[in-house]
C-alpha positions in Angstrom: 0.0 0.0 0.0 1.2 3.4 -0.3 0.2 5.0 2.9 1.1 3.4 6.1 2.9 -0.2 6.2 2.0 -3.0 3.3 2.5 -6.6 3.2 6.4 -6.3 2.2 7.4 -3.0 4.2 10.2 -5.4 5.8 11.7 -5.6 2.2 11.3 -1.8 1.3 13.3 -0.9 4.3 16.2 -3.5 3.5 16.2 -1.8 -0.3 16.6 1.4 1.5 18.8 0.4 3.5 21.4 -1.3 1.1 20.6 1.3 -1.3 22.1 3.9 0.6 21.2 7.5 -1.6 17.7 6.5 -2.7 14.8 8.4 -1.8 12.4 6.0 -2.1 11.5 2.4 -3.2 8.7 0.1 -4.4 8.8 -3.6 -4.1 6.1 -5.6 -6.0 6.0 -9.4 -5.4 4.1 -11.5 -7.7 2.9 -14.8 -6.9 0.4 -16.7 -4.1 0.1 -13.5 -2.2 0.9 -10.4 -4.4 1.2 -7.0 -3.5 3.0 -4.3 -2.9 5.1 -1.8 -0.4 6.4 1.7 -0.8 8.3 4.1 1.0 9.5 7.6 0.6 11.9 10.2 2.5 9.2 12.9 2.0 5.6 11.7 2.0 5.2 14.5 -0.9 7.0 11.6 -3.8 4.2 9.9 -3.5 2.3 12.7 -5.8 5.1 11.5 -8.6 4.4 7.8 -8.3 1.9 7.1 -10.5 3.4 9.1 -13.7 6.5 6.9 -12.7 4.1 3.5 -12.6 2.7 4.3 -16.0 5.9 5.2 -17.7 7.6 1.3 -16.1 3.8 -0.1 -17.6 4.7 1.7 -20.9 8.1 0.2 -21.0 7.5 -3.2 -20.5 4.7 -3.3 -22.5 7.3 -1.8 -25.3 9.7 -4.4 -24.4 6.8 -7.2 -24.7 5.8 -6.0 -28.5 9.6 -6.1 -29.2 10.1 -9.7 -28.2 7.0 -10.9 -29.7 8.0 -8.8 -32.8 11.4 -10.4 -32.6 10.1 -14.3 -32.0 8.0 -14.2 -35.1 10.5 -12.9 -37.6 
């Protein structure tokens, strides 16, 4: 969740940790229990998360037409 503590918080705060000049950080598992933590320095990132969701959606939907572009030639 993006406000107060999600499933995988734990993980977000060892990303944060080990990555010692970021900001912020998103961890999204996939799997039997998906979902998703965040967690920013200033609670005002979170305004610039979803343009950054979409643009990463964009991307590997980009990356996805190039490989299925690339498996049918």
């Amino acid at each position: 969740m993006s406000i107060g503590a999600g499933r995988y918080d734990h993980l977000c705060t060892l990303v944060l940790e080990r990555a010692e000049d970021a900001t912020g950080c998103i961890v999204m598992v996939l799997g039997p229990e998906p979902g998703f933590s965040v967690q920013v320095t200033e609670p005002r990132m979170l305004a610039f998360l979803p343009a950054l969701l979409r643009s990463c959606a964009d991307q590997i939907e980009e990356d996805i037409g190039r490989d299925i572009k690339r498996s049918t030639q």
